[in-house]
PyMOL Python script that loads the backbone (N, CA, C, O; Angstrom):
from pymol import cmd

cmd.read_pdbstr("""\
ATOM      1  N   UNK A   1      -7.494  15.841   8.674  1.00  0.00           N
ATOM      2  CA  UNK A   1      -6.926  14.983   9.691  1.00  0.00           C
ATOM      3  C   UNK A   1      -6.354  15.881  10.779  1.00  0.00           C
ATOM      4  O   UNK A   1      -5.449  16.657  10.471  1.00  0.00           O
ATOM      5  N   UNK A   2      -6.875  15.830  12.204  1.00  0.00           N
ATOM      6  CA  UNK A   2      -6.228  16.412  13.212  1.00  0.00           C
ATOM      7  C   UNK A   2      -5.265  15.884  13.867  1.00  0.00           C
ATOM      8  O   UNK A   2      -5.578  14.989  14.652  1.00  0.00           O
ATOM      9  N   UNK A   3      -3.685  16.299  13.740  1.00  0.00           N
ATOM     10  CA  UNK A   3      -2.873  15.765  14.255  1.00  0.00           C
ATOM     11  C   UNK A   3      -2.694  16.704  15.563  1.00  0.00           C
ATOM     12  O   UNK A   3      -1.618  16.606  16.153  1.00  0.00           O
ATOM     13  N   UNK A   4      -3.337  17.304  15.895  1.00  0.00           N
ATOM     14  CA  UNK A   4      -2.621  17.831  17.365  1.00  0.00           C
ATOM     15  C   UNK A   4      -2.402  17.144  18.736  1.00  0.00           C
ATOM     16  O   UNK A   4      -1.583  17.496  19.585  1.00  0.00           O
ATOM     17  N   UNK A   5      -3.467  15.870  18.827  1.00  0.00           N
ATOM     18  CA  UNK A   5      -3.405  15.241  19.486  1.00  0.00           C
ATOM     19  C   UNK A   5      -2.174  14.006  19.492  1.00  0.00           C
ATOM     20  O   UNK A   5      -1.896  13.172  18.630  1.00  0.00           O
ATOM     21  N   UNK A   6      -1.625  14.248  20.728  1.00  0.00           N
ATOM     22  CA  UNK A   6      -0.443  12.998  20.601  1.00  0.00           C
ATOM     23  C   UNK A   6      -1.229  11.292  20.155  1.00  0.00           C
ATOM     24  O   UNK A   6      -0.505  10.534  19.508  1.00  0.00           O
ATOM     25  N   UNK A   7      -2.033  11.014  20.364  1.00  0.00           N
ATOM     26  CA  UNK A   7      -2.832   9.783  20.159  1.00  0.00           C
ATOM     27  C   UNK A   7      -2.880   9.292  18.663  1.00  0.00           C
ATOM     28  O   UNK A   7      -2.453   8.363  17.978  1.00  0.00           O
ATOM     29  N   UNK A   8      -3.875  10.791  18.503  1.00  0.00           N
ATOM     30  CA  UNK A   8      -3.840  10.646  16.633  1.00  0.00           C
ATOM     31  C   UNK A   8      -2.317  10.871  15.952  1.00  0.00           C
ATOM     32  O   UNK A   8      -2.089  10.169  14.966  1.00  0.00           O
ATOM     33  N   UNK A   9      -1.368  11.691  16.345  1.00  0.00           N
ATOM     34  CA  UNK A   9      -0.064  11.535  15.438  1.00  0.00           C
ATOM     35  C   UNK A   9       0.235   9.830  15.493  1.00  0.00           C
ATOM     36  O   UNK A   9       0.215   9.116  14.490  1.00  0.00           O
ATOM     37  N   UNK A  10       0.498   9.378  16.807  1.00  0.00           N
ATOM     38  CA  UNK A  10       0.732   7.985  17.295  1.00  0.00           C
ATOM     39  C   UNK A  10      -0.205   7.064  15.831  1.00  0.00           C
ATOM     40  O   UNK A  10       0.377   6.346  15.018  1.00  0.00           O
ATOM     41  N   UNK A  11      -1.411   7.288  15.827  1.00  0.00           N
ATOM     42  CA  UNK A  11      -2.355   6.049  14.975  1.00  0.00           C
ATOM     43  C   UNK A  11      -1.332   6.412  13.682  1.00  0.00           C
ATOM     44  O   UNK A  11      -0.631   5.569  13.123  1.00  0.00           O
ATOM     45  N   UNK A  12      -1.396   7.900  13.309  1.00  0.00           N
ATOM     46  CA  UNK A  12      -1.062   8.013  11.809  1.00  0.00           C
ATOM     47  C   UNK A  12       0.349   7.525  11.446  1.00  0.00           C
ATOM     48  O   UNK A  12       0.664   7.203  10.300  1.00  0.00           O
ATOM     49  N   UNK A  13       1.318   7.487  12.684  1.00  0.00           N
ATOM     50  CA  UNK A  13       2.528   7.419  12.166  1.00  0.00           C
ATOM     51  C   UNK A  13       2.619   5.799  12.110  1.00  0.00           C
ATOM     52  O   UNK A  13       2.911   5.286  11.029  1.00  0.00           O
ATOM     53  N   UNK A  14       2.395   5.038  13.162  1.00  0.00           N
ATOM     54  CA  UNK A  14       2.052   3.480  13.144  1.00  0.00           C
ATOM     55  C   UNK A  14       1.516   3.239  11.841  1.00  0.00           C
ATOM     56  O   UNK A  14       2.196   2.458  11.176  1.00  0.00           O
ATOM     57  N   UNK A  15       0.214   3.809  11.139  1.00  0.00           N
ATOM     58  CA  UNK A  15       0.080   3.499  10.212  1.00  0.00           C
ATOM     59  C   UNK A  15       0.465   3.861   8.592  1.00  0.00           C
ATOM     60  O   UNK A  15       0.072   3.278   7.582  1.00  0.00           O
ATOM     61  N   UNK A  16       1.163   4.759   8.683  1.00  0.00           N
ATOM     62  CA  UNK A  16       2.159   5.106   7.903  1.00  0.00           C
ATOM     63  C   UNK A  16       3.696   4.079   7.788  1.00  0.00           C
ATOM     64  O   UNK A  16       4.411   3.972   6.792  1.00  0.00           O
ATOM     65  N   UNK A  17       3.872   3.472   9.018  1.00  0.00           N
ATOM     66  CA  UNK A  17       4.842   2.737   8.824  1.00  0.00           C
ATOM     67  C   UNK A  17       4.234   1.340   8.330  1.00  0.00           C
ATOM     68  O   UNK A  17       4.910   0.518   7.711  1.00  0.00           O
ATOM     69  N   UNK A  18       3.010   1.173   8.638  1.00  0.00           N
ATOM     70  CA  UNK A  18       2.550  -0.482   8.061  1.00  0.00           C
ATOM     71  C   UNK A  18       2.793  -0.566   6.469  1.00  0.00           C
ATOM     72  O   UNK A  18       3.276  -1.423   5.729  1.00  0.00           O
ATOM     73  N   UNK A  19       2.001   1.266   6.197  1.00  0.00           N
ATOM     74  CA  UNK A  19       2.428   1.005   4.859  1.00  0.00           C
ATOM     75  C   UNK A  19       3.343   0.715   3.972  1.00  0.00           C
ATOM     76  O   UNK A  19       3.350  -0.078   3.030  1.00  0.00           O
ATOM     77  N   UNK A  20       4.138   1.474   4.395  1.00  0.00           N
ATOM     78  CA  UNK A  20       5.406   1.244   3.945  1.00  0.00           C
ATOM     79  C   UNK A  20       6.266  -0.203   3.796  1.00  0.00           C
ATOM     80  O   UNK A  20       6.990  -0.669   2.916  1.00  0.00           O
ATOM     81  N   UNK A  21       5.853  -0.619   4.982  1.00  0.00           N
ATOM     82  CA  UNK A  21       6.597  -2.167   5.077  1.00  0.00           C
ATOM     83  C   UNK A  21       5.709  -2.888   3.742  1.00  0.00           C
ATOM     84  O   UNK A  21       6.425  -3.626   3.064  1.00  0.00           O
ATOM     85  N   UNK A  22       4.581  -2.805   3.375  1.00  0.00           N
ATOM     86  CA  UNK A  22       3.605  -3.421   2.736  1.00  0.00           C
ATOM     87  C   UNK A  22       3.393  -3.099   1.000  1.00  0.00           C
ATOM     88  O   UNK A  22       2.897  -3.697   0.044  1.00  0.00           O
ATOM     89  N   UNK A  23       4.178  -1.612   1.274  1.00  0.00           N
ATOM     90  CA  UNK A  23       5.116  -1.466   0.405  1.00  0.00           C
ATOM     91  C   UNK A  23       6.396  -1.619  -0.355  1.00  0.00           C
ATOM     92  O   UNK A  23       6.590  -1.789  -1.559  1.00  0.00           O
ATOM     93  N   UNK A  24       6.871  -1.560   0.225  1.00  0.00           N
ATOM     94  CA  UNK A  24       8.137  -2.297   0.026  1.00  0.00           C
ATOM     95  C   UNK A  24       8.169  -3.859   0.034  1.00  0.00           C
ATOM     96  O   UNK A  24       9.194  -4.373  -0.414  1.00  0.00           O
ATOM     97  N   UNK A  25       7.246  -4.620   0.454  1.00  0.00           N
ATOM     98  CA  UNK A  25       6.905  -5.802   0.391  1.00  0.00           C
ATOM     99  C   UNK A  25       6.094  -6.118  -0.987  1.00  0.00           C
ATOM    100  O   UNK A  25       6.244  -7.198  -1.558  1.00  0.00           O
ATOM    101  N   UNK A  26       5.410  -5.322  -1.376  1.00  0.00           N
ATOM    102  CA  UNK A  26       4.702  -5.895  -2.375  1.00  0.00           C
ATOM    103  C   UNK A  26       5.714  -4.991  -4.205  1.00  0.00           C
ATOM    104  O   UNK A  26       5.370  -5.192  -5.370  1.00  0.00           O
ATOM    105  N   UNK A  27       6.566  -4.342  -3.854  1.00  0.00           N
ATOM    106  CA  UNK A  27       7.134  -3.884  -4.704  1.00  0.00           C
ATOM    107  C   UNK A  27       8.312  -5.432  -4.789  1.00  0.00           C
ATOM    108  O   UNK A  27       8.222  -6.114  -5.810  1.00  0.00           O
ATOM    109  N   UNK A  28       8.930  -5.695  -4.127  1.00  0.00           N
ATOM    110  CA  UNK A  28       9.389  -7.334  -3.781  1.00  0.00           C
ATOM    111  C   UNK A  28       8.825  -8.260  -4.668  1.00  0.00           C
ATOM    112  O   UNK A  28       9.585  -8.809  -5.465  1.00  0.00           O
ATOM    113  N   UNK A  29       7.567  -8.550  -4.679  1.00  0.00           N
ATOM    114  CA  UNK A  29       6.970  -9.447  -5.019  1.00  0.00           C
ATOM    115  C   UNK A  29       6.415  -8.950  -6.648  1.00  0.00           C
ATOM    116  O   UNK A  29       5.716  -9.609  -7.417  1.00  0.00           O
ATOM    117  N   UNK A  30       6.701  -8.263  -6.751  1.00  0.00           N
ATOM    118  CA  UNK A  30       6.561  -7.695  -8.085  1.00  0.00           C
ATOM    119  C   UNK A  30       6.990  -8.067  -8.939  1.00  0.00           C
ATOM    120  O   UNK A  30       6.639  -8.772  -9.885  1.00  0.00           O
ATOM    121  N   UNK A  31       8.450  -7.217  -8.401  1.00  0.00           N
ATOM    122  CA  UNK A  31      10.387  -7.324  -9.106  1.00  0.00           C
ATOM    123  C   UNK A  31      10.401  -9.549  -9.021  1.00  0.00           C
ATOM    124  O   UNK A  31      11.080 -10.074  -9.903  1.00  0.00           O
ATOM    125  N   UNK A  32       9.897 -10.223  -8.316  1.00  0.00           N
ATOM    126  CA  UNK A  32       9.713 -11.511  -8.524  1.00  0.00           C
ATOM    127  C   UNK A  32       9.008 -11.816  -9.613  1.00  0.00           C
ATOM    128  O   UNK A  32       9.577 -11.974 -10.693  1.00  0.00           O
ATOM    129  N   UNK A  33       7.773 -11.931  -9.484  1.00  0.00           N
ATOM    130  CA  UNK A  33       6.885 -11.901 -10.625  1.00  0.00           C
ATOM    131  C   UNK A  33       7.741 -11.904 -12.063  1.00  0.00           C
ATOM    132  O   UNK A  33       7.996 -12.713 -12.955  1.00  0.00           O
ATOM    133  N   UNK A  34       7.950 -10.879 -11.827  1.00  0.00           N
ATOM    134  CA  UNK A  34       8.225 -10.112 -13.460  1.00  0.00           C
ATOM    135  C   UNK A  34       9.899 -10.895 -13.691  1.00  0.00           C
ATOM    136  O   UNK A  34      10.036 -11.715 -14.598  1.00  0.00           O
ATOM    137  N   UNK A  35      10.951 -10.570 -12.877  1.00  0.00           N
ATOM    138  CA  UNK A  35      11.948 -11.164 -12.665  1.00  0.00           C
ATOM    139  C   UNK A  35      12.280 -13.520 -13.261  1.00  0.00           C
ATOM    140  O   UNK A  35      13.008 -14.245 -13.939  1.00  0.00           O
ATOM    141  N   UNK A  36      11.217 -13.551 -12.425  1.00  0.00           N
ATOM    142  CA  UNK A  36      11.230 -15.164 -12.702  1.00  0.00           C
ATOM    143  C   UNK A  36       9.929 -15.704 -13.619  1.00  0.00           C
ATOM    144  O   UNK A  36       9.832 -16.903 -13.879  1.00  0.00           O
ATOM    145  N   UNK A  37       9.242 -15.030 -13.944  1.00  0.00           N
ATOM    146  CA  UNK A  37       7.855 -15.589 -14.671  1.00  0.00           C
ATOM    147  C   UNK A  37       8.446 -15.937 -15.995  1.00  0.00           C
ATOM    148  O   UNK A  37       9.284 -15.354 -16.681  1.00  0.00           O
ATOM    149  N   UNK A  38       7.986 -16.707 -16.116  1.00  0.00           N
ATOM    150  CA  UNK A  38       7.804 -17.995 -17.725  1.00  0.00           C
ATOM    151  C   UNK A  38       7.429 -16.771 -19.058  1.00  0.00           C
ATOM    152  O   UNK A  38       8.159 -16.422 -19.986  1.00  0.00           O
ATOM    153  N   UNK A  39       6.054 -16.331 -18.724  1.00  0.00           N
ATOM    154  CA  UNK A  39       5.963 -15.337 -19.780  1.00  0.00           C
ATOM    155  C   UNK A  39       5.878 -13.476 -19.431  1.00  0.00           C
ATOM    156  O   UNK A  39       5.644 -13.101 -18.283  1.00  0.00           O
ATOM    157  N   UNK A  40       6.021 -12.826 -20.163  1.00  0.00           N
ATOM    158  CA  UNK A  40       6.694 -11.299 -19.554  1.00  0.00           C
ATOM    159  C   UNK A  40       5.382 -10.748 -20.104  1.00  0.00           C
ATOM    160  O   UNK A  40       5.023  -9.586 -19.914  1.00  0.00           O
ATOM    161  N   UNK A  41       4.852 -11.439 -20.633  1.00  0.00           N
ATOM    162  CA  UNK A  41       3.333  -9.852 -20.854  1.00  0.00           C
ATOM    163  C   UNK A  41       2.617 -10.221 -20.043  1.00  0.00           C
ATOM    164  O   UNK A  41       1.726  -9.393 -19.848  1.00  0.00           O
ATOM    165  N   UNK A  42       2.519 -11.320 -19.270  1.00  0.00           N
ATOM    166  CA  UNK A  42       1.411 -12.089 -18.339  1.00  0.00           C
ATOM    167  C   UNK A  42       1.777 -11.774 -17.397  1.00  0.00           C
ATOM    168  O   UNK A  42       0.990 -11.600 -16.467  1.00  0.00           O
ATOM    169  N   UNK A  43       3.187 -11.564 -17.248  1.00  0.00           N
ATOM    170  CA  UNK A  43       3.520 -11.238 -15.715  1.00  0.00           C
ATOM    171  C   UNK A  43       3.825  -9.461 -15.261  1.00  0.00           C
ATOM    172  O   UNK A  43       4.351  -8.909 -14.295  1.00  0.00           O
ATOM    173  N   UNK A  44       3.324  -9.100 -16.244  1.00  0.00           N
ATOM    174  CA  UNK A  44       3.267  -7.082 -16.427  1.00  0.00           C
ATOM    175  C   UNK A  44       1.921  -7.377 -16.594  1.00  0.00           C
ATOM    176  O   UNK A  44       1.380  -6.748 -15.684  1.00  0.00           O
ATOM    177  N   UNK A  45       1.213  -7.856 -17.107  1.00  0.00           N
ATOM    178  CA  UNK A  45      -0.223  -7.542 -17.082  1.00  0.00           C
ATOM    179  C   UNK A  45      -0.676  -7.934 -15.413  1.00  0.00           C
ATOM    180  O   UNK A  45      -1.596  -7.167 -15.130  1.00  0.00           O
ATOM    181  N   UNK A  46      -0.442  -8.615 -14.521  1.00  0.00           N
ATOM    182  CA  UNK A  46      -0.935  -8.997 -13.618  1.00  0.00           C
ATOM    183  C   UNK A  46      -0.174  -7.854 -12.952  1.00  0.00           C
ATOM    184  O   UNK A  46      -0.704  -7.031 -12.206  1.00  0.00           O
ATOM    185  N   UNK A  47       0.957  -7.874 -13.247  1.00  0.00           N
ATOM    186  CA  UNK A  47       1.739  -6.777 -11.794  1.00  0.00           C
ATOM    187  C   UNK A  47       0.910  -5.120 -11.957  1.00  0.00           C
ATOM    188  O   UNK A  47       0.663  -4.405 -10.986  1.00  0.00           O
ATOM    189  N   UNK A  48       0.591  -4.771 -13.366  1.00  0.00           N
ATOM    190  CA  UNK A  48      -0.553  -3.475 -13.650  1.00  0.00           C
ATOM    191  C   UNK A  48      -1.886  -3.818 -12.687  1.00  0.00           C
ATOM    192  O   UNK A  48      -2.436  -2.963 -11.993  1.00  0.00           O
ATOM    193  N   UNK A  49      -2.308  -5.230 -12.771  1.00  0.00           N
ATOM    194  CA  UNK A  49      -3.422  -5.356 -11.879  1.00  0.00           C
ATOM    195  C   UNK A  49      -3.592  -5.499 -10.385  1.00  0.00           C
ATOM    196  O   UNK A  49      -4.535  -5.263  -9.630  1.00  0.00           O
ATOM    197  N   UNK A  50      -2.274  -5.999 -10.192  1.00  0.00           N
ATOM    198  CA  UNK A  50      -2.151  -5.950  -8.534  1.00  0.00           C
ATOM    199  C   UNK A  50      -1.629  -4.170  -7.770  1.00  0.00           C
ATOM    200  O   UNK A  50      -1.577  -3.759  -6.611  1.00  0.00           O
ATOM    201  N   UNK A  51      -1.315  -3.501  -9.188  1.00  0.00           N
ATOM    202  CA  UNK A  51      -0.947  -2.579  -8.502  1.00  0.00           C
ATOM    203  C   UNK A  51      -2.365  -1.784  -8.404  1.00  0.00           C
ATOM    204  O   UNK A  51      -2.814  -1.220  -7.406  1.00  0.00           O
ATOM    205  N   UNK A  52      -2.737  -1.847  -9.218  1.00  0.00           N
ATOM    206  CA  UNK A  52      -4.052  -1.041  -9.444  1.00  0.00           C
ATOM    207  C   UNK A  52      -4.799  -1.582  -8.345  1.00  0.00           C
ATOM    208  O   UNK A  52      -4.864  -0.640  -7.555  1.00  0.00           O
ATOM    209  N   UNK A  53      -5.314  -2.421  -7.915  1.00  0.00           N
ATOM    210  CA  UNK A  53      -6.097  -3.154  -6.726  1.00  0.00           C
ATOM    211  C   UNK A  53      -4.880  -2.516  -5.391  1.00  0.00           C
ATOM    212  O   UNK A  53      -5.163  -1.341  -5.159  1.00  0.00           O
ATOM    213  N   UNK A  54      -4.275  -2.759  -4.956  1.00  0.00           N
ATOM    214  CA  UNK A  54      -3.086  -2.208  -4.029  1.00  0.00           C
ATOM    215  C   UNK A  54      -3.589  -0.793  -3.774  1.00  0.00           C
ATOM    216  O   UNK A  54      -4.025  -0.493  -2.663  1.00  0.00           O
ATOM    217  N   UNK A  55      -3.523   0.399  -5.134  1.00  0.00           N
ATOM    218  CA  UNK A  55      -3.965   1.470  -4.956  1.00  0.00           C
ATOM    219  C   UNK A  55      -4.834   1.587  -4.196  1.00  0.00           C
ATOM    220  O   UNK A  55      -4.921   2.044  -3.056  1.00  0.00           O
ATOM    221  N   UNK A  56      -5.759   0.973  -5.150  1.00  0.00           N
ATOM    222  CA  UNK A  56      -7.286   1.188  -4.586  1.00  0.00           C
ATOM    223  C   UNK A  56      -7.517   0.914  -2.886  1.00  0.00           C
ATOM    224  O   UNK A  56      -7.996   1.703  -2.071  1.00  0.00           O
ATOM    225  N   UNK A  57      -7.030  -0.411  -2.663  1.00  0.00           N
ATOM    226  CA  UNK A  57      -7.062  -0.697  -0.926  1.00  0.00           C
ATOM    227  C   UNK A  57      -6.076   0.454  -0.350  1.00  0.00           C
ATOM    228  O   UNK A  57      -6.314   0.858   0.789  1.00  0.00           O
ATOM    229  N   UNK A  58      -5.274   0.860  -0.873  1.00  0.00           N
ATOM    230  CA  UNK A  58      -4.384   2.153  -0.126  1.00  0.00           C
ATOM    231  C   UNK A  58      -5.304   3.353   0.159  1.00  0.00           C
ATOM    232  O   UNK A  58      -5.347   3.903   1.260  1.00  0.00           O
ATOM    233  N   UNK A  59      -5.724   3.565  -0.451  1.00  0.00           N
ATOM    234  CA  UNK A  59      -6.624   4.780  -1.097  1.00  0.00           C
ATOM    235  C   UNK A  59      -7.993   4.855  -0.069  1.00  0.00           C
ATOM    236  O   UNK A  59      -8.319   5.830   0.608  1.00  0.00           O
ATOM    237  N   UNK A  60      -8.651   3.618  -0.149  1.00  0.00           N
ATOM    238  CA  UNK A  60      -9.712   3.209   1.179  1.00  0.00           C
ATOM    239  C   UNK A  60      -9.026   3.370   2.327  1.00  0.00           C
ATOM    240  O   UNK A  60      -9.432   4.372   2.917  1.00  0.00           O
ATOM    241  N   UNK A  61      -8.148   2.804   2.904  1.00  0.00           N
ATOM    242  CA  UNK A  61      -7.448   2.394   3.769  1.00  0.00           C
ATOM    243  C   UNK A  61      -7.344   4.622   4.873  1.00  0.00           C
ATOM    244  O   UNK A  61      -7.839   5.186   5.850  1.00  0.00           O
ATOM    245  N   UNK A  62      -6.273   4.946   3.621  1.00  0.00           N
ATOM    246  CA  UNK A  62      -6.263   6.237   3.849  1.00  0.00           C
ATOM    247  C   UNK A  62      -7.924   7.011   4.148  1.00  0.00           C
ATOM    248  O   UNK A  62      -8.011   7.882   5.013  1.00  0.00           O
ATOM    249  N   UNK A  63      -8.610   6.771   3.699  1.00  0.00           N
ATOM    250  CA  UNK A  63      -9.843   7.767   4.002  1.00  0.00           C
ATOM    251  C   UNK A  63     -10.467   7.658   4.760  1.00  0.00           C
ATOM    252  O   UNK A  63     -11.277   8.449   5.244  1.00  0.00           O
ATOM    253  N   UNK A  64     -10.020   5.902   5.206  1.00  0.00           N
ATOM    254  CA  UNK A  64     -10.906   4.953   6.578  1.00  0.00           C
ATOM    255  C   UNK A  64     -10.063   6.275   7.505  1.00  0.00           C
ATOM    256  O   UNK A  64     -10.677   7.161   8.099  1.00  0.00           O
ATOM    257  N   UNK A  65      -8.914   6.182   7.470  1.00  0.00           N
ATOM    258  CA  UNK A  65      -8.041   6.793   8.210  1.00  0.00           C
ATOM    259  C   UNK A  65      -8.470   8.444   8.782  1.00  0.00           C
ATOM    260  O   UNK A  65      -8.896   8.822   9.873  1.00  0.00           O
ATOM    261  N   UNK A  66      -8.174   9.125   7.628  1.00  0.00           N
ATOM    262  CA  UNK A  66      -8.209  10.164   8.083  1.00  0.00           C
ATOM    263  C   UNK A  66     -10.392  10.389   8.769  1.00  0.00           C
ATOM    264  O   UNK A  66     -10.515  11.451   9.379  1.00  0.00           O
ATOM    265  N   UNK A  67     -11.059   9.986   8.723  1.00  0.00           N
ATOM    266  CA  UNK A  67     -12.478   9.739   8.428  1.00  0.00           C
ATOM    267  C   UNK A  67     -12.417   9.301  10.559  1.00  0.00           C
ATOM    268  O   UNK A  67     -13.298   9.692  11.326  1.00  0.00           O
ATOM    269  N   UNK A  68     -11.236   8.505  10.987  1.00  0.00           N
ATOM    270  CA  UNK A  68     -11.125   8.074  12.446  1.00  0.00           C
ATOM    271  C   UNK A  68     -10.619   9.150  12.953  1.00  0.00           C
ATOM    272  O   UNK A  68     -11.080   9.470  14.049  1.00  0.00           O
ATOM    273  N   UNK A  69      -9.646   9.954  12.411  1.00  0.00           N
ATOM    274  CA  UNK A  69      -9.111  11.081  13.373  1.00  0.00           C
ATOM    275  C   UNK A  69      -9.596  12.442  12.788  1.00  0.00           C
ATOM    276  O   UNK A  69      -8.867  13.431  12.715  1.00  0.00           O
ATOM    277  N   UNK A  70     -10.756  12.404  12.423  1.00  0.00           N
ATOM    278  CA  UNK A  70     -11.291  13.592  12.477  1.00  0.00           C
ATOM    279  C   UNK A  70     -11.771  14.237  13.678  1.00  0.00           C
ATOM    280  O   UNK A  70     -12.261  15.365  13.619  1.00  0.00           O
TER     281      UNK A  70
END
""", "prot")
cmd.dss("prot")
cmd.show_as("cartoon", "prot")
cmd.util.cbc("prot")
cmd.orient("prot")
């Protein structure tokens, strides 16, 4: 990833902050889940699966990324 350009720091840091919010948003919705759900292995088994899917779109997301400011 070439950050020398003011443009590309600009994309990466914007998108560094989406994450985060989207992070902290879905860590939220988690601590809910697990917090208020009826049953506790159903609601850890799904929060293992949303995190794992989360990764994965993070993970794309990042390579889309660095893959634009090359």
């Amino acid at each position: 990833m070439d950050l020398s350009s003011p443009i590309n720091l600009l994309i990466a840091g914007i998108y560094f902050v989406i994450t985060a919010g989207l992070c902290f948003f879905s860590l939220f919705a988690v601590y809910v889940l697990v917090r208020y759900a009826q049953s506790r292995i159903l609601a850890i088994g799904i929060s293992l699966l949303y995190g794992f899917f989360f990764l994965t779109i993070l993970s794309a997301s990042y390579n889309n990324l660095q893959q634009i400011l090359k």
